[in-house]
PyMOL Python script that loads the backbone (N, CA, C, O; Angstrom):
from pymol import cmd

cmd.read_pdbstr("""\
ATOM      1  N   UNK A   1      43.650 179.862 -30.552  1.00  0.00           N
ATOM      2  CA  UNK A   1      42.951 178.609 -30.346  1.00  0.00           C
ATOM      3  C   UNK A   1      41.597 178.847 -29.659  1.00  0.00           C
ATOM      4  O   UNK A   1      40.732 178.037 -29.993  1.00  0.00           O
ATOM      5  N   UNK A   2      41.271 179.676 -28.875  1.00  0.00           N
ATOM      6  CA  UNK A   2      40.155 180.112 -27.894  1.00  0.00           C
ATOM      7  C   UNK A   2      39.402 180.744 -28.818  1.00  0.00           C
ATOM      8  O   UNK A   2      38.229 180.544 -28.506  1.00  0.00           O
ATOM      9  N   UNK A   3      39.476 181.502 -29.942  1.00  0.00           N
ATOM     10  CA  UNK A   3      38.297 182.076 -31.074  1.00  0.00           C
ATOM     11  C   UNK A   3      38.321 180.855 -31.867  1.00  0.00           C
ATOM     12  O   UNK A   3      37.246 180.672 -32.439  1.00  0.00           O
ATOM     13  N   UNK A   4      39.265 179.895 -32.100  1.00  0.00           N
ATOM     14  CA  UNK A   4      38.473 178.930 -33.365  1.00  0.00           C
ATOM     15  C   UNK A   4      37.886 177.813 -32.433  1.00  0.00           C
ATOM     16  O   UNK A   4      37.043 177.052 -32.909  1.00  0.00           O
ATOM     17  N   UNK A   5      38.165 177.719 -31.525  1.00  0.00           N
ATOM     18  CA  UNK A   5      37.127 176.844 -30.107  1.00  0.00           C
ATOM     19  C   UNK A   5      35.931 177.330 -30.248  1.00  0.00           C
ATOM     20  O   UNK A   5      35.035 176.565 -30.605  1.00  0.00           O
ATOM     21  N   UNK A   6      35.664 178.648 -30.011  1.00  0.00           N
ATOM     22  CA  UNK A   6      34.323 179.500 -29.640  1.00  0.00           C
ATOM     23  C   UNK A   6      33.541 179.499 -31.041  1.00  0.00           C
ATOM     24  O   UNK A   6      32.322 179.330 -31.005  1.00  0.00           O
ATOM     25  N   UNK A   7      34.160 179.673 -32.229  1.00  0.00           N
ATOM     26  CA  UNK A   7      33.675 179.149 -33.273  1.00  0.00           C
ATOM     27  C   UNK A   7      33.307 178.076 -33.951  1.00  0.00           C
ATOM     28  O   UNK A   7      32.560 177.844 -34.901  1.00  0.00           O
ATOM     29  N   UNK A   8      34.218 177.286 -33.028  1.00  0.00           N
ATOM     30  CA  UNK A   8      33.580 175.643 -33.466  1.00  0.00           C
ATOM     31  C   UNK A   8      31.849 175.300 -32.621  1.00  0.00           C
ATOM     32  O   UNK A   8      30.991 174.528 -33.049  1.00  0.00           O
ATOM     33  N   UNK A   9      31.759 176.309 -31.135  1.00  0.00           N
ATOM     34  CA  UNK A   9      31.244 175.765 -30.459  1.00  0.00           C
ATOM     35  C   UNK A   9      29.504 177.263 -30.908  1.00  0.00           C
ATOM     36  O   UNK A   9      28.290 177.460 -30.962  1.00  0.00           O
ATOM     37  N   UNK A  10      30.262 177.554 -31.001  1.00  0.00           N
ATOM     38  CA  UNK A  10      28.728 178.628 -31.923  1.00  0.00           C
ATOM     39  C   UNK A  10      28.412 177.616 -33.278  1.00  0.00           C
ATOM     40  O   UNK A  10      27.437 176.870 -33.372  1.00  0.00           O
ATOM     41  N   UNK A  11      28.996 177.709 -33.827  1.00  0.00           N
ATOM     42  CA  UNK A  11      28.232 176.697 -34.612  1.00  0.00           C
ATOM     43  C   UNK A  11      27.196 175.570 -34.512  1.00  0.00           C
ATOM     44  O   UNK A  11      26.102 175.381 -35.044  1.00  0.00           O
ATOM     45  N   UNK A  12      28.223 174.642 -33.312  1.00  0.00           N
ATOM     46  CA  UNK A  12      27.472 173.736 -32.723  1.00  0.00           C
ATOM     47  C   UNK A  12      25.874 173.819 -32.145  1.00  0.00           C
ATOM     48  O   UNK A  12      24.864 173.129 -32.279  1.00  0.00           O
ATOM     49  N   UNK A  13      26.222 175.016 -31.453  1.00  0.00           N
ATOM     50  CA  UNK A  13      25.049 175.622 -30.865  1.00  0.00           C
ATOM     51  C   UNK A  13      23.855 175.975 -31.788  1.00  0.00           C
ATOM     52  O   UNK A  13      22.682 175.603 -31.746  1.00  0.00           O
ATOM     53  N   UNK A  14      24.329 176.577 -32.401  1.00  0.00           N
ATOM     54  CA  UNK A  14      23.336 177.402 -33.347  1.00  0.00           C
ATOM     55  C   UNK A  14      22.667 176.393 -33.997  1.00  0.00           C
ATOM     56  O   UNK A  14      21.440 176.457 -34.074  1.00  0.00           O
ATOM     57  N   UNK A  15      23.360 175.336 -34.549  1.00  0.00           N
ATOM     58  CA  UNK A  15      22.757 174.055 -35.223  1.00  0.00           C
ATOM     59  C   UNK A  15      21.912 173.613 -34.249  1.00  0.00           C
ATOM     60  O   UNK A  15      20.715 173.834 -34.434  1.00  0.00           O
ATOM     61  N   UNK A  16      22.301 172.944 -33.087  1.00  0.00           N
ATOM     62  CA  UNK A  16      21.289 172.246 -32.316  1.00  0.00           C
ATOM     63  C   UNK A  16      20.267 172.743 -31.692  1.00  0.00           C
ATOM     64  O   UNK A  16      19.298 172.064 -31.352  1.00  0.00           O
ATOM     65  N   UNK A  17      20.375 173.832 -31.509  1.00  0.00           N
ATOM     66  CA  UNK A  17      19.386 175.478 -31.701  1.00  0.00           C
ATOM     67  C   UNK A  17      17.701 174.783 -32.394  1.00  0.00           C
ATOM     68  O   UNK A  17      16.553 174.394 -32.181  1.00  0.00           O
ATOM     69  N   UNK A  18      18.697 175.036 -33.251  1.00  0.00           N
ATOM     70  CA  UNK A  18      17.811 174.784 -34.430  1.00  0.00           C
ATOM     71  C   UNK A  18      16.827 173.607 -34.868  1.00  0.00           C
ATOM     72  O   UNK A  18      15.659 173.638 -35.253  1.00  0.00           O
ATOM     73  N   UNK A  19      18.001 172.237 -34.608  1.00  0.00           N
ATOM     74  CA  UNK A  19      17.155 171.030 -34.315  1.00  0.00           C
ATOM     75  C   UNK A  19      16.384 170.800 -33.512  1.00  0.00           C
ATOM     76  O   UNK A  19      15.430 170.110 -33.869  1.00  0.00           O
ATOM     77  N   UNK A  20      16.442 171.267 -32.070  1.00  0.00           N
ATOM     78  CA  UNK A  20      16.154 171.257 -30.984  1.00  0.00           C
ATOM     79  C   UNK A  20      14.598 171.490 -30.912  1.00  0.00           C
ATOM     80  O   UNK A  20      13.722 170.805 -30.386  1.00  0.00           O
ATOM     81  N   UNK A  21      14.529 172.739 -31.646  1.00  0.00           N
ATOM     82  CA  UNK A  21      13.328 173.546 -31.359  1.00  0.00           C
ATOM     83  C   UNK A  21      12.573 173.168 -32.158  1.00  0.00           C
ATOM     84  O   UNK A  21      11.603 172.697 -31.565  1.00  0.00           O
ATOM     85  N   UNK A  22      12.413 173.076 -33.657  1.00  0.00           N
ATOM     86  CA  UNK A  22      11.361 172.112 -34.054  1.00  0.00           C
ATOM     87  C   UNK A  22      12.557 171.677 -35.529  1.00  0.00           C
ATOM     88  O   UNK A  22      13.698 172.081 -35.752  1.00  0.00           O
ATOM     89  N   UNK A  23      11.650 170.687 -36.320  1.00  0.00           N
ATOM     90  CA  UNK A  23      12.528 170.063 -37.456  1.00  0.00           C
ATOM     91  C   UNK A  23      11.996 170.071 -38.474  1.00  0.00           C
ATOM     92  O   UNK A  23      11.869 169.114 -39.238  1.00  0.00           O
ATOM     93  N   UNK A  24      11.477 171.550 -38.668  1.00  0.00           N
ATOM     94  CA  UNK A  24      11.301 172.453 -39.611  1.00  0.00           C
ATOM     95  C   UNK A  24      12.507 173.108 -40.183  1.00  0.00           C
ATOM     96  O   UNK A  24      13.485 173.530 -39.567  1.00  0.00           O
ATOM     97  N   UNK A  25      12.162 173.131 -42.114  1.00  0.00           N
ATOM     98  CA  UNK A  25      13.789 173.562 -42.681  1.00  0.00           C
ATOM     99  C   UNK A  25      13.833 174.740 -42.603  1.00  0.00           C
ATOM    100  O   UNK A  25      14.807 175.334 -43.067  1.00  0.00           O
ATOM    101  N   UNK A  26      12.725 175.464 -41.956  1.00  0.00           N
ATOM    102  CA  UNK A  26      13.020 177.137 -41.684  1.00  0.00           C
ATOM    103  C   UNK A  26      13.608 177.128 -40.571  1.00  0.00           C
ATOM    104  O   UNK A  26      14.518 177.956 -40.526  1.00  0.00           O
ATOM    105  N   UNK A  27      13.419 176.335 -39.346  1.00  0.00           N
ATOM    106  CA  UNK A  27      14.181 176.800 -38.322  1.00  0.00           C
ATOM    107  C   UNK A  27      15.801 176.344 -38.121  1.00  0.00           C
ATOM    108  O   UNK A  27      16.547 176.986 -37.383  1.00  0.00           O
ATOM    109  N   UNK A  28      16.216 175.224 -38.828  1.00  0.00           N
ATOM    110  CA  UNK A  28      17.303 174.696 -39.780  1.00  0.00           C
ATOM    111  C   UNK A  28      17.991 175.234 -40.431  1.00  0.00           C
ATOM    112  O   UNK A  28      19.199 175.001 -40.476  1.00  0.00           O
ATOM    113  N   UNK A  29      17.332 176.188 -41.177  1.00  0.00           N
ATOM    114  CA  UNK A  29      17.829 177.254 -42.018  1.00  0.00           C
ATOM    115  C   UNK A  29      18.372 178.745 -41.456  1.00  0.00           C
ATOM    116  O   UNK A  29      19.329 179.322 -41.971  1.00  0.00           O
ATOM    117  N   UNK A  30      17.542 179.321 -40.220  1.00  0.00           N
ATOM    118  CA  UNK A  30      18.175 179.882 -39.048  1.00  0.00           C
ATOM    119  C   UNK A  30      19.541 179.652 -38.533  1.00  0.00           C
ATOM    120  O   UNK A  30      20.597 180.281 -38.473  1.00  0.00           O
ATOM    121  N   UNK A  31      19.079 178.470 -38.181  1.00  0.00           N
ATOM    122  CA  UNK A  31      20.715 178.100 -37.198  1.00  0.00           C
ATOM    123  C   UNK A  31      21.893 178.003 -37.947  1.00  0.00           C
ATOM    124  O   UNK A  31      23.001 178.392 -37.578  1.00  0.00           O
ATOM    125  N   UNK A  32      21.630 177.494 -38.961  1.00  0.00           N
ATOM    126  CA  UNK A  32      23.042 177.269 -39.881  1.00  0.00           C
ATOM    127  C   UNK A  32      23.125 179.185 -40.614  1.00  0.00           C
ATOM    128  O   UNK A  32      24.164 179.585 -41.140  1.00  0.00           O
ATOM    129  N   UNK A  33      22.226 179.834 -40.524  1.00  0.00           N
ATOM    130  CA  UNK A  33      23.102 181.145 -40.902  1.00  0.00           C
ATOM    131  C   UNK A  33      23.445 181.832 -39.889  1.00  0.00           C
ATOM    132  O   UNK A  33      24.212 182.792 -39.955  1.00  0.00           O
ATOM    133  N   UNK A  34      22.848 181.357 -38.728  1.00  0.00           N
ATOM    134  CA  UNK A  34      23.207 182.128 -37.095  1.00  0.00           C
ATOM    135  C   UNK A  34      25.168 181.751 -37.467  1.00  0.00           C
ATOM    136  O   UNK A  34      26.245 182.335 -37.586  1.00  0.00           O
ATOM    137  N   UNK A  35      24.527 180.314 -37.514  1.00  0.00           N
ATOM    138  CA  UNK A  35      26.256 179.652 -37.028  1.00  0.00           C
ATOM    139  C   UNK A  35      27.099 180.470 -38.506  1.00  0.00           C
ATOM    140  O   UNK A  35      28.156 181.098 -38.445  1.00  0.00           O
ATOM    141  N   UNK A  36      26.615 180.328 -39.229  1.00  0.00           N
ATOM    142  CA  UNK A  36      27.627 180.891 -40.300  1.00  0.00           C
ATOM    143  C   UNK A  36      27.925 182.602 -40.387  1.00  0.00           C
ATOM    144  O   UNK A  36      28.970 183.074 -40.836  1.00  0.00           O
ATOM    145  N   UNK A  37      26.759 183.421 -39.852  1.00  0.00           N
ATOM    146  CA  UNK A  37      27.199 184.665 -39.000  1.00  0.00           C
ATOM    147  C   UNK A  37      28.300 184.678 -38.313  1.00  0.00           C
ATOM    148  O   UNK A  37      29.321 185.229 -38.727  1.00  0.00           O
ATOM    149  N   UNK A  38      28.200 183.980 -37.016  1.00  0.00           N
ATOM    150  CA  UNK A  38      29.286 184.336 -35.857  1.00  0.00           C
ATOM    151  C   UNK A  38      30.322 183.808 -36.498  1.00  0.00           C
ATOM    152  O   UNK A  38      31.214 184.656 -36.476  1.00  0.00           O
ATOM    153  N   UNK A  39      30.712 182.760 -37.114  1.00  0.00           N
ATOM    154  CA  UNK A  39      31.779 182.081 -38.125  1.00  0.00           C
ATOM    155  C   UNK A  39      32.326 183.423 -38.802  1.00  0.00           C
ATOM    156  O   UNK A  39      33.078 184.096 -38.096  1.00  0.00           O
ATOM    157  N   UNK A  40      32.050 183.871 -40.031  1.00  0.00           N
ATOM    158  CA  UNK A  40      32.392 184.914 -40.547  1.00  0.00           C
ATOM    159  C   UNK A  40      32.662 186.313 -39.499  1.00  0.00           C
ATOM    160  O   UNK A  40      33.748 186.889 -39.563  1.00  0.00           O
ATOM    161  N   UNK A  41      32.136 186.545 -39.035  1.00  0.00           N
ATOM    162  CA  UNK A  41      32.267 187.472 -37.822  1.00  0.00           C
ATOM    163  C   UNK A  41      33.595 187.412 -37.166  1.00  0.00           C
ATOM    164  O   UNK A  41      34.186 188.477 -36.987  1.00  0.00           O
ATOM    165  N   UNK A  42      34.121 186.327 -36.795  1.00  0.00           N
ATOM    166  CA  UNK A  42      35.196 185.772 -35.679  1.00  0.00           C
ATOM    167  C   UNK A  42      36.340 185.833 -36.809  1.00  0.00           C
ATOM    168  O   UNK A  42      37.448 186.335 -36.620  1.00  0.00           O
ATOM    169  N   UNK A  43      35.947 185.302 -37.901  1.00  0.00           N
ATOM    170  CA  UNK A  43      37.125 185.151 -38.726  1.00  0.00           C
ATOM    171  C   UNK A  43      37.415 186.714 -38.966  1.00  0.00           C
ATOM    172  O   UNK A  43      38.427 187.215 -38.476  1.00  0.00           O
ATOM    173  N   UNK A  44      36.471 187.514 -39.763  1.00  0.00           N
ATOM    174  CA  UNK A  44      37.134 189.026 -40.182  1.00  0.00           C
ATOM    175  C   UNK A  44      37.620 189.432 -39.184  1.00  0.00           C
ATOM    176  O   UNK A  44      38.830 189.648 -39.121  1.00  0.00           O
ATOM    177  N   UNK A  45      36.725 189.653 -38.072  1.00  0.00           N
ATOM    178  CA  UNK A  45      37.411 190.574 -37.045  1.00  0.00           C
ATOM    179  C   UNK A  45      38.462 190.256 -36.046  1.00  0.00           C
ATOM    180  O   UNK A  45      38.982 191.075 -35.288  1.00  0.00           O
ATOM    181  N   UNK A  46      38.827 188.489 -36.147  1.00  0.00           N
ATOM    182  CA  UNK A  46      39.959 188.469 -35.043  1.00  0.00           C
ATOM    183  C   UNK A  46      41.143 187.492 -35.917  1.00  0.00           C
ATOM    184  O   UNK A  46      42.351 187.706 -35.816  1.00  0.00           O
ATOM    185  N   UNK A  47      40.586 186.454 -36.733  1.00  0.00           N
ATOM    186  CA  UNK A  47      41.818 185.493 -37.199  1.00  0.00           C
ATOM    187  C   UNK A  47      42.483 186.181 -38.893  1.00  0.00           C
ATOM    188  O   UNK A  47      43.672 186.371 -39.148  1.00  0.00           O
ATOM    189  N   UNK A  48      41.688 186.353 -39.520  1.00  0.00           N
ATOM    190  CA  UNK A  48      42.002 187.371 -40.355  1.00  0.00           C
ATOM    191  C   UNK A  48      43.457 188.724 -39.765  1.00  0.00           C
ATOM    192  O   UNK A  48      44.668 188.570 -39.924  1.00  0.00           O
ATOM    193  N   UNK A  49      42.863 189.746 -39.206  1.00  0.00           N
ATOM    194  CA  UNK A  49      43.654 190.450 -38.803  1.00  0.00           C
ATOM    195  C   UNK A  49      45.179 189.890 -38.032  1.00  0.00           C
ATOM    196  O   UNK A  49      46.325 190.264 -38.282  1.00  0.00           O
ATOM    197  N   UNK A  50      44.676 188.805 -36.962  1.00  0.00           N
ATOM    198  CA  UNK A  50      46.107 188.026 -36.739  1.00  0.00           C
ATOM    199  C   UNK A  50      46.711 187.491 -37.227  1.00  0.00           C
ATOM    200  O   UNK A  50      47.911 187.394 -36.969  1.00  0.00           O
ATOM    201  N   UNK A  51      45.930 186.740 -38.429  1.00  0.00           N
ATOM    202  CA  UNK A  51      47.093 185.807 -39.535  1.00  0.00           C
ATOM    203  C   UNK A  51      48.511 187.088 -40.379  1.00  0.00           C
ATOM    204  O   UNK A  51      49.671 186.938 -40.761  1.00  0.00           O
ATOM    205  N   UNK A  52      47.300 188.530 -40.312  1.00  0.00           N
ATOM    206  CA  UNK A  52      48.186 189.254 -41.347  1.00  0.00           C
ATOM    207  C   UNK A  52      49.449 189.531 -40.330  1.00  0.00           C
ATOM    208  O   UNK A  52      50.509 189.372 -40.935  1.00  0.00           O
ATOM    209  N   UNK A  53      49.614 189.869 -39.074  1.00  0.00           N
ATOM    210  CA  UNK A  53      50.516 190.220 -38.462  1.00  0.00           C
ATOM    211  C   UNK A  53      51.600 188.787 -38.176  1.00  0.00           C
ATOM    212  O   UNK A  53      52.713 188.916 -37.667  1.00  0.00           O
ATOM    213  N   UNK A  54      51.090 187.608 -38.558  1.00  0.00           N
ATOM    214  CA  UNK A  54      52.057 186.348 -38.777  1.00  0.00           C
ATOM    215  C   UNK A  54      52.409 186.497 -39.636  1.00  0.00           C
ATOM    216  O   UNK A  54      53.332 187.305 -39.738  1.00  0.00           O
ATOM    217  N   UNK A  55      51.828 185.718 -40.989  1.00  0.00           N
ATOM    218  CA  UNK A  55      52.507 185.957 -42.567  1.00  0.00           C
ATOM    219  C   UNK A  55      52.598 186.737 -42.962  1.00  0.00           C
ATOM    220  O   UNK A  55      53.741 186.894 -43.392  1.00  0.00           O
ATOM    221  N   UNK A  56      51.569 188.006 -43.235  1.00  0.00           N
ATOM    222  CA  UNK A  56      52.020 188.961 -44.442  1.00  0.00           C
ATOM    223  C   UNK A  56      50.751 188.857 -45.258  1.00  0.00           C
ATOM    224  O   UNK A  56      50.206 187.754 -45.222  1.00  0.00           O
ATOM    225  N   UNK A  57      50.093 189.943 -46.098  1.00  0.00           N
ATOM    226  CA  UNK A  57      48.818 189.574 -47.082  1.00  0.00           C
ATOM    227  C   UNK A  57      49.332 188.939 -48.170  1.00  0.00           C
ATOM    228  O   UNK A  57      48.438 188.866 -49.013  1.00  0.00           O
ATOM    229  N   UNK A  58      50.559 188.336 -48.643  1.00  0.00           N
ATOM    230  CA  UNK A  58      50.434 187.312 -49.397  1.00  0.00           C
ATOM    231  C   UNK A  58      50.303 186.319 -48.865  1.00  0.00           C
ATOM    232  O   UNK A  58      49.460 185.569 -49.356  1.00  0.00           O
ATOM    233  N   UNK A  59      50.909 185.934 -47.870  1.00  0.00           N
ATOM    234  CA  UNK A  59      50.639 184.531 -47.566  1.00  0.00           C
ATOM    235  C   UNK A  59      49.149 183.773 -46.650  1.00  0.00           C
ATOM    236  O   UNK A  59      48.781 182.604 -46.534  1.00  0.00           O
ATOM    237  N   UNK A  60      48.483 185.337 -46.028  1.00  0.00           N
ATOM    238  CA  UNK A  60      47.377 184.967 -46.108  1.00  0.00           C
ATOM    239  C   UNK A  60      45.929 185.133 -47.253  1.00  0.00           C
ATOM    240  O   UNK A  60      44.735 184.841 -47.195  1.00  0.00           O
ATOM    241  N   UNK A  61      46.698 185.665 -48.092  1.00  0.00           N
ATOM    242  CA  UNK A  61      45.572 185.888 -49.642  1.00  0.00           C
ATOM    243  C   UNK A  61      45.796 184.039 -49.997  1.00  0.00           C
ATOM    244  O   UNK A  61      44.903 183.233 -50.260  1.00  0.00           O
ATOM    245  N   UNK A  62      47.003 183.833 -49.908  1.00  0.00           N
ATOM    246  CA  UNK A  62      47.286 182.523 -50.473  1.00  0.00           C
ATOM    247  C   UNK A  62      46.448 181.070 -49.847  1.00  0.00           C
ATOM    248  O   UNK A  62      45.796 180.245 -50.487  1.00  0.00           O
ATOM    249  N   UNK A  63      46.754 181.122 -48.318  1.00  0.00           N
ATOM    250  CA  UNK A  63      45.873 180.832 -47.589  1.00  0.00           C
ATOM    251  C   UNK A  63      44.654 180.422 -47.880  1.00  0.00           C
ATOM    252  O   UNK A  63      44.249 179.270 -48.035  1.00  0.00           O
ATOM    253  N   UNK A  64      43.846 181.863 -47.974  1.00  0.00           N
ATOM    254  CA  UNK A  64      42.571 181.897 -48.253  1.00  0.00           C
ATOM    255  C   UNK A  64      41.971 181.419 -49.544  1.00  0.00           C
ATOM    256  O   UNK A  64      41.043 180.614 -49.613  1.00  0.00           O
ATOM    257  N   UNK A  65      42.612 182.012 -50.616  1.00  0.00           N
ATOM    258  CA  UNK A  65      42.564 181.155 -51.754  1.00  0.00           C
ATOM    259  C   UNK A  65      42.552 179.573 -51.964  1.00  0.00           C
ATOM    260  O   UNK A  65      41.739 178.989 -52.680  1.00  0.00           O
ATOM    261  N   UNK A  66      43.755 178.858 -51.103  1.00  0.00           N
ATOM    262  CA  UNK A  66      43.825 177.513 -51.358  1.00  0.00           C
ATOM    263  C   UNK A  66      42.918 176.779 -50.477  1.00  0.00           C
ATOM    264  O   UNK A  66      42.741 175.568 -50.618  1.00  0.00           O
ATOM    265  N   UNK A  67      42.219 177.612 -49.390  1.00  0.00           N
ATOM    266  CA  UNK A  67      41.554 176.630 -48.753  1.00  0.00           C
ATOM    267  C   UNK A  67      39.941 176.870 -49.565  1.00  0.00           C
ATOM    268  O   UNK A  67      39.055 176.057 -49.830  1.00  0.00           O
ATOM    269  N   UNK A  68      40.033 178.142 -49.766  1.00  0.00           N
ATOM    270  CA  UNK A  68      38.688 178.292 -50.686  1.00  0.00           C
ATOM    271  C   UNK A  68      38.384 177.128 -51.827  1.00  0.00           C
ATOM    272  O   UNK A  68      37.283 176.582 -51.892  1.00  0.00           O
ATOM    273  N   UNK A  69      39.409 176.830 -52.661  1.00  0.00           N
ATOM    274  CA  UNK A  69      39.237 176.101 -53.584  1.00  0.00           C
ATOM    275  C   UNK A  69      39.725 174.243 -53.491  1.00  0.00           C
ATOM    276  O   UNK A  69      40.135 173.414 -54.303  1.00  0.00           O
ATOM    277  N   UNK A  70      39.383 174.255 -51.989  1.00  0.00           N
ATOM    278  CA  UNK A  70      39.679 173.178 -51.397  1.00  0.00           C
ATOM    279  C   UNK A  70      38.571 172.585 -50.881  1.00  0.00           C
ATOM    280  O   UNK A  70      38.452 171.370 -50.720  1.00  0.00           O
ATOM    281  N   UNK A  71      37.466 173.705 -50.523  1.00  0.00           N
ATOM    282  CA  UNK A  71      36.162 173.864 -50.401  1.00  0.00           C
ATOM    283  C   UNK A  71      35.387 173.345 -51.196  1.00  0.00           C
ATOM    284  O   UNK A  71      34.653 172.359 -51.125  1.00  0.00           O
ATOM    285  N   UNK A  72      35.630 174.189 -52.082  1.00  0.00           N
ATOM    286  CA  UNK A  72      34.630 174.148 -53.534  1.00  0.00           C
ATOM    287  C   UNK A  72      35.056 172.734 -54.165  1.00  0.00           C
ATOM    288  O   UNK A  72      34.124 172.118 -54.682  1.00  0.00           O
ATOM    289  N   UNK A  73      36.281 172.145 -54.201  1.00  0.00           N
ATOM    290  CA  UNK A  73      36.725 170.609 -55.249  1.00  0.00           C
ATOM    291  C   UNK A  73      35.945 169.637 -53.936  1.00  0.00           C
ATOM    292  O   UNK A  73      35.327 168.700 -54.443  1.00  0.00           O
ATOM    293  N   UNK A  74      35.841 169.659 -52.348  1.00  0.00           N
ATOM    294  CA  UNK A  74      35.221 168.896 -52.119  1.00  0.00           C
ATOM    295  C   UNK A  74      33.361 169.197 -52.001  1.00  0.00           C
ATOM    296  O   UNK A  74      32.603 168.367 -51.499  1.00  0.00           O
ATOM    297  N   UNK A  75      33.048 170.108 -52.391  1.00  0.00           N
ATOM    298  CA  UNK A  75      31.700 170.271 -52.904  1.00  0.00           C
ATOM    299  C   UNK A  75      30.778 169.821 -53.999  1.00  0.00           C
ATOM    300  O   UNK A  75      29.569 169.613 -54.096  1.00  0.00           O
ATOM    301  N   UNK A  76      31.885 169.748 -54.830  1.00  0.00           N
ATOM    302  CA  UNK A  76      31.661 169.307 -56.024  1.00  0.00           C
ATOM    303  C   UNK A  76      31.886 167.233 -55.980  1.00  0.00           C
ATOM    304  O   UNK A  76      31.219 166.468 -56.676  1.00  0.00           O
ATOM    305  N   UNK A  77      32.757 166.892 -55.180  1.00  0.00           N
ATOM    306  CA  UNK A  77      32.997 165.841 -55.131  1.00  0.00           C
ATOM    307  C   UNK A  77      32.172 164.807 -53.990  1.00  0.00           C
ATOM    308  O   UNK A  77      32.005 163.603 -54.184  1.00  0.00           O
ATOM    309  N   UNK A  78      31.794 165.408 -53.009  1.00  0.00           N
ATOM    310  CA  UNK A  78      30.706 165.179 -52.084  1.00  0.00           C
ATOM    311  C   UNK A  78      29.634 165.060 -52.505  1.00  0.00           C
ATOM    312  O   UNK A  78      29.365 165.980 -53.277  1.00  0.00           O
ATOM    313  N   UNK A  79      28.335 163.890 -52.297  1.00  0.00           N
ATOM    314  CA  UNK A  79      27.560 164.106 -53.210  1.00  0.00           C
ATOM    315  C   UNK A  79      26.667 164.503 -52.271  1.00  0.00           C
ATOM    316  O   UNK A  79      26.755 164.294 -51.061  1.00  0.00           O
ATOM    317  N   UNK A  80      25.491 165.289 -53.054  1.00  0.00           N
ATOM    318  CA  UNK A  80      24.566 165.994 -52.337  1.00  0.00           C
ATOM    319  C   UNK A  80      22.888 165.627 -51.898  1.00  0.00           C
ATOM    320  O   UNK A  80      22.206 166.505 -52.425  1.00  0.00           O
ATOM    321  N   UNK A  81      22.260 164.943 -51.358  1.00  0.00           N
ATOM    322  CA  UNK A  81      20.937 164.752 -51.516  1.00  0.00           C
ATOM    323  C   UNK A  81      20.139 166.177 -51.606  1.00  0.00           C
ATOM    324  O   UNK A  81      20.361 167.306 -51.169  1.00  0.00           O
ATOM    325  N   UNK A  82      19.135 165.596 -52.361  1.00  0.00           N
ATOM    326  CA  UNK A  82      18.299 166.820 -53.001  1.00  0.00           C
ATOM    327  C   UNK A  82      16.886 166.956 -51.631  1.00  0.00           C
ATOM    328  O   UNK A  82      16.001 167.804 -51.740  1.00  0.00           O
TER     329      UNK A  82
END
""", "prot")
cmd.dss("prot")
cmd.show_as("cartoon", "prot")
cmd.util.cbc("prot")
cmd.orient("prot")
């Protein structure tokens, strides 16, 4: 719970980072890959490895798969301004 906290809250950061400092889509564009860095980061190296020692690599391949494409159907269904 304390790495997907710290990941909720890097994100946060990194975004308002970003707004903060000016509201330019380059510096916008920073923060959301800062935040999506430490995101990916936290996941390989700490929730990843712990899920496998809970389920097993099927049930976290499965996991990953269904939330992936849980992702993508609300991406597609969300609409997007251009």
């Amino acid at each position: 719970m304390l790495l997907a906290t710290l990941s909720g809250l890097t994100t946060l950061i990194g975004v308002a980072l970003a707004v903060d400092v000016s509201r330019s889509t380059a510096w916008i564009a920073i923060g959301i890959g800062f935040s999506v860095g430490i995101m990916l980061l936290i996941s390989v190296l700490e929730l990843i490895p712990q899920s496998l020692l809970g389920a097993g690599p099927v049930g976290v391949v499965a996991a990953i798969a269904v939330g992936s494409r849980l992702i993508a159907v609300l991406h597609y269904l969300i609409l997007h301004p251009l």
